[in-house]
Structure formats: structure tokens, C-alpha cells
C-alpha positions in Angstrom: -6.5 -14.8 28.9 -8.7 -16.2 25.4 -8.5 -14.1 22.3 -11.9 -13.1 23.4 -11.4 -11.7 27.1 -8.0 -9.7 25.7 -10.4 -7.9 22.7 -13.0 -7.1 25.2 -10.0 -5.2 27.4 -9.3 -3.4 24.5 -12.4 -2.4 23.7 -12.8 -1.1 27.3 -9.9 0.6 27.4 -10.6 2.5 23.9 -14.1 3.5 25.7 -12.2 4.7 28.6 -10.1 6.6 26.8 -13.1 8.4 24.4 -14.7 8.7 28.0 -16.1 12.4 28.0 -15.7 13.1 32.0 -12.8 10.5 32.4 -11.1 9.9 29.1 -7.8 11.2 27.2 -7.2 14.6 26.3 -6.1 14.0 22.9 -8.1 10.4 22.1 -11.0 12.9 22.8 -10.4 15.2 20.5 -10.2 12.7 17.8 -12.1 12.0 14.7 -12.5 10.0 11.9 -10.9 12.2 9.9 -7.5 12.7 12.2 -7.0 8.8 12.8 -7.9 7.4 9.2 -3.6 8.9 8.2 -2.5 6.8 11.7 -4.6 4.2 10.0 -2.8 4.2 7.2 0.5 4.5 9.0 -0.2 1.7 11.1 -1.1 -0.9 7.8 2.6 0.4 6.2 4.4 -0.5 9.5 2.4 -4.1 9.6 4.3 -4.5 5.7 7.5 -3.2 7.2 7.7 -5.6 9.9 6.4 -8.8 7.7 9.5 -7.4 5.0 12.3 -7.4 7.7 10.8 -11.4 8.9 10.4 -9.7 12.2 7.6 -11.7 14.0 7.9 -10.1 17.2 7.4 -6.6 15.5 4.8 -8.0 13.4 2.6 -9.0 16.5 3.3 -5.6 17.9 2.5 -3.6 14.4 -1.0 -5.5 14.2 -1.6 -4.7 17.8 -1.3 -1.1 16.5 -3.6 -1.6 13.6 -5.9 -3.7 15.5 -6.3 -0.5 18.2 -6.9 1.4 14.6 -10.4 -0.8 13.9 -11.5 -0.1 17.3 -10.6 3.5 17.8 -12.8 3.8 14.6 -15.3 1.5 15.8 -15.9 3.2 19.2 -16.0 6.6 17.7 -18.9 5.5 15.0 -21.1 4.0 18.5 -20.2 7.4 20.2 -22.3 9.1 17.1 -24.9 5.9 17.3 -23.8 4.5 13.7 -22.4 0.9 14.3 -20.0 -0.5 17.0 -17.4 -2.9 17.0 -19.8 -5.9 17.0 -21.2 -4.8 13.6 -17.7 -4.5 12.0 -16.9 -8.1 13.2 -20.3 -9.0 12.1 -20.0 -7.0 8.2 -16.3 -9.2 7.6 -18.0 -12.2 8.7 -20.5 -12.3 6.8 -18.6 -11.1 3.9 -16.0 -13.5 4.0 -18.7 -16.7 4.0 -20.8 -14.9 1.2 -17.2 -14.5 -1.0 -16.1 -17.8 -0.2 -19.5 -20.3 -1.3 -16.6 -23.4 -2.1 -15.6 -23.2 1.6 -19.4 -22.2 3.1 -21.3 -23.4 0.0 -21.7 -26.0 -2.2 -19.5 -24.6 -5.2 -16.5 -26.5 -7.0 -13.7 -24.1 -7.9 -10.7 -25.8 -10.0 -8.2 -23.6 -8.2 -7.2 -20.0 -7.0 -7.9 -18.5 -10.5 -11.7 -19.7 -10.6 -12.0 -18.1 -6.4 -11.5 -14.9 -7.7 -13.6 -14.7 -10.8 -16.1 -15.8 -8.6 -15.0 -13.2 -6.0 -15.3 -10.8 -8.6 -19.0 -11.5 -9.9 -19.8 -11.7 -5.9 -19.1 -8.3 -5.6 -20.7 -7.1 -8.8 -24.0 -8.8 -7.4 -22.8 -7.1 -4.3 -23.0 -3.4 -5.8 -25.9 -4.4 -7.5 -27.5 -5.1 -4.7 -26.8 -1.9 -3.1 -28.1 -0.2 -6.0 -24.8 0.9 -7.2 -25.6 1.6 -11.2 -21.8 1.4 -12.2 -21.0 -2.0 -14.4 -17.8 -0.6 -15.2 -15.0 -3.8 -14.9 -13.4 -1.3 -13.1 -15.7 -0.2 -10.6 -15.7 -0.2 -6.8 -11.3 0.7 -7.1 -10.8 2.8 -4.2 -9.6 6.6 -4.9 -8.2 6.4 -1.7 -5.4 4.0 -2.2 -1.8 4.9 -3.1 -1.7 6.1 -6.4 0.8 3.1 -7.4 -1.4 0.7 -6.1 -4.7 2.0 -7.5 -2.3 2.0 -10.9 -2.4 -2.1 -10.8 -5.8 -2.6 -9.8 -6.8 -0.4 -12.7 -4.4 -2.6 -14.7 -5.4 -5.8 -13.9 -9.2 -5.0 -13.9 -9.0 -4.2 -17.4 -7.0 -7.2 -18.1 -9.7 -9.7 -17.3 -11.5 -8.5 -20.3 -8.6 -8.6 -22.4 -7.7 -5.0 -22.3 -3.6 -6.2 -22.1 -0.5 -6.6 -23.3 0.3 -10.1 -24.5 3.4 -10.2 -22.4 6.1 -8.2 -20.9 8.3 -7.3 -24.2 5.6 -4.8 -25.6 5.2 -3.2 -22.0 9.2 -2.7 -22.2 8.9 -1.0 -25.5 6.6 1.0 -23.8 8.5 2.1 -21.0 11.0 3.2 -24.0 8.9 5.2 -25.7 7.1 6.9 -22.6 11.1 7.4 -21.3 12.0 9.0 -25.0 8.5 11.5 -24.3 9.8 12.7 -20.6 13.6 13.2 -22.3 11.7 15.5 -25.2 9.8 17.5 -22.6 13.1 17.9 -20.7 14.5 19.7 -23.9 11.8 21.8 -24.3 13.5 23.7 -22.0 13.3 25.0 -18.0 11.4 22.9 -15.8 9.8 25.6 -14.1 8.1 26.7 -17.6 7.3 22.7 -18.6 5.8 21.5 -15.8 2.6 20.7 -16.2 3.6 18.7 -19.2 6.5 16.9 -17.1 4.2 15.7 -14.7 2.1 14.3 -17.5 4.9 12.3 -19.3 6.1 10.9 -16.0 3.1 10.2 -14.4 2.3 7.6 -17.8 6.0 6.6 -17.0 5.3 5.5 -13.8 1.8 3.8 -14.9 3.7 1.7 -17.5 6.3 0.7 -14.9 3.8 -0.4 -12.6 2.3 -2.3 -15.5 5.6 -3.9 -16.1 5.9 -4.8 -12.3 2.0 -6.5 -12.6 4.1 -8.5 -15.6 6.9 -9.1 -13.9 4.4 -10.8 -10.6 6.5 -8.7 -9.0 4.6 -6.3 -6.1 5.7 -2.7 -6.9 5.0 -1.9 -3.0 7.6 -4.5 -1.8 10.5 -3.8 -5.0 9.7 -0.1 -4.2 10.5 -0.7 -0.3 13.4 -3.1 -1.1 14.7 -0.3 -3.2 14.3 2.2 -0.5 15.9 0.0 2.1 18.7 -0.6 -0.3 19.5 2.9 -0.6 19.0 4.0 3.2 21.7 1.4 3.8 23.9 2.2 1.2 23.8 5.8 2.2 24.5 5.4 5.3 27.3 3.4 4.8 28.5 6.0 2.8 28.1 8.7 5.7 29.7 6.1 7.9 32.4 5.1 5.8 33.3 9.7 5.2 33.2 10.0 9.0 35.9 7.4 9.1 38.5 9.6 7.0 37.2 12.5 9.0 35.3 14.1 6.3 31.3 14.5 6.1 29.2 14.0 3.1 29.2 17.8 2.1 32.8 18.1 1.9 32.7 16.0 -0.8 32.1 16.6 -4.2 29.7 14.5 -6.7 32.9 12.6 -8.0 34.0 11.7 -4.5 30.2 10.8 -3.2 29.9 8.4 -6.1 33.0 6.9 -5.7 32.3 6.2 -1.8 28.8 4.4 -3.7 30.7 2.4 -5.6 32.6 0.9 -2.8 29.9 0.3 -0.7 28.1 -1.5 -3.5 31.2 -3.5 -4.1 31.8 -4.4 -0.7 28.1 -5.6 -0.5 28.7 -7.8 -3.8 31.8 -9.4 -2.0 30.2 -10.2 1.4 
């Protein structure tokens, strides 16, 4: 079947299931409210499967966050705001507006010029809308993840020169914002210091993801990788304790970190 008979299925089969005499229990009972977290789920488990280089996963995961658009989509025509038509419609037209060097007659030297003029699109955008705020760092989601939102806001301010000049003085930063958590650790109990703990190492993590923005590095993937690293690591760890009949709490700190250290090493040596 064409890409366009398999997407009106779909959209069938999302109306059947929001039917009110015929439909799904649970799609029914749905809102926008209750799908946007399997949304967000879905988008995470696209990344996951484009990280592993699993392309049969991938087409599966954007299956899933395809269904995502449409279960939206069907539930905004159920309440006679838009369908699924006007969302195709909205990124269409979007996408030629912000790209007038494909669609348009502009000249752009390279990637850097497309997205000052993606930028000033949007402004004109907003404008248009009558959105009065000229901040540079306007229109930055509050619903992103809060590491994410971190490099936007970073990177918006750095195309007026709001930066550091390289990564060295973002490193000294990380030092000194480090050197403030350690002092609010000796104040004392955590319990009685927290709200001050969460301040110092919330502007840790802020500078770190500043570094990262330095570094071109994507904090989202190096904070995955990381995870990954340490799932497999720990498991190995379990795996290699059940092997001399012991499990992880019958070991002590000492014993757990040396098990680390030989996974780590055997992972350097294959």
C-alpha cells in the first residue's frame, strides 16, 4: 500500500478506537492531558532506538510516535479544533516559510546563515501573532527537559555574545560552582541545607551543560551513553556475584567496587 493509503488506515483506526458507541475503553477515556507523558515517552524511545543503530526498532518507535500525532489530532476534531489535515497542513507550510533558499529565492553561504535566518523567521513569526516578547530568548519551551531547556537558553544568549570565549573559562567554572556545592555540604546535615543544595547544584548542572554545548557534544546522548554504561557495568557486576554464589548485598562497598573495577578492566581488554 502508498504512504498515503497506510496513513488514512491509521487515521481510521484511531477514529474507531475514540468511537463513542464502538471504540476502546481506555482510548476513550483519554485526553490531551493523559497522552502528552506517552508522547513524551514515545520521542525518548525514537532516540533510544536511533542510539543502539537499530533500524528495525527505529521504524517501529516512530510508528509509536507517529500514532502519538494522530491520537492528538483526532481528539482536537472530536472537540471541533483542528484535525489531522490541519497539522499536516501547519508543518507544511512552516517548513517552506523557514526554508526561502529551498522554496524562495534566498542565497545562504551555508548551515550557519539557515539558521540566523530561521531565527529572524520566527521572530517575524511571533510578531505576527502579536506576541510582544523581543527577548533573544523568547518562544523556549517550559516544557522541555530541564537539561535541554539549559542549552537552548545557552546558546540563545550566545548569538548576541552573551558567552564564554571558549571552553577553559567554562571549566573554571565548573570548579568554582563544584568548590560552592562542597561548602554547602559542610555547612552541615543535608536535611537542614537543602534548599541551598539544590541551588548550588542546580548552577552545577547549568554550567556542565554549558560545557557540553562547548564541547558540541549533546548532553542528552553523553547522558544516555553514560547511563547505558552503567546499566551494563552493573549488571555485569550482579552477574559476575551470582557466579561465586554471592548477591550484590552480601557484599560490602570494598568488595562491590572491586567487582567494578574488573568489569571496567575486562571492558578495556576486549
Amino acid at each position: 500500500m502508498s504512504a498515503t493509503a497506510e496513513l488514512e488506515r491509521l487515521l481510521g483506526i484511531m477514529a474507531r478506537l475514540r468511537d463513542p458507541q464502538q471504540g476502546c475503553p481506555w482510548d476513550l477515556e483519554q485526553n490531551f492531558a493523559t497522552i502528552a507523558p506517552y508522547t513524551i515517552e514515545e520521542a525518548y524511545e525514537v532516540a533510544d532506538a536511533i542510539d543502539r543503530g537499530d533500524l528495525d526498532d527505529l521504524c517501529d518507535e516512530l510508528g509509536d510516535l507517529l500514532l502519538q500525532v494522530v491520537f492528538h489530532a483526532q481528539m482536537a476534531s472530536e472537540q471541533g479544533a483542528f484535525g489531522f489535515a490541519e497539522v499536516a497542513r501547519a508543518i507544511s507550510d512552516k517548513m517552506q516559510r523557514r526554508h526561502p533558499h529551498v522554496f524562495a529565492q534566498v542565497d545562504v553561504a551555508g548551515s550557519e546563515d539557515v539558521m540566523v535566518n530561521w531565527e529572524a523567521i520566527k521572530r517575524a513569526e511571533r510578531a505576527a501573532k502579536g506576541d510582544a516578547d523581543t527577548s533573544a530568548l523568547a518562544s523556549i519551551s517550559r516544557g522541555l527537559p530541564e537539561w535541554q531547556r539549559a542549552v537552548k537558553l545557552q546558546s540563545r544568549a550566545a548569538r548576541v555574545g552573551f558567552d564564554w570565549p571558549g571552553p577553559g573559562p567554562v571549566m573554571d567554572k565548573v570548579r568554582e560552582e563544584l568548590d560552592e556545592v562542597a561548602a554547602e555540604f559542610a555547612r552541615g546535615p543535608v536535611a537542614d541545607n537543602a534548599a541551598r543544595l539544590q541551588e548550588e547544584l542546580g548552577d552545577l548542572l547549568f554550567v556542565c551543560a554549558n560545557l557540553a554545548r562547548h564541547a558540541q557534544v549533546d548532553v542528552g546522548a553523553a547522558l544516555r551513553q553514560a547511563n547505558l554504561k552503567f546499566e551494563r557495568r552493573f549488571r555485569a557486576m550482579e552477574a559476575q556475584a551470582a557466579r561465586d554464589g554471592q548477591a550484590m548485598t552480601d557484599l560490602d562497598l570494598d568488595a562491590q567496587e572491586r567487582l567494578w573495577q574488573q568489569v571496567k578492566a575486562s571492558e578495556t581488554v576486549s
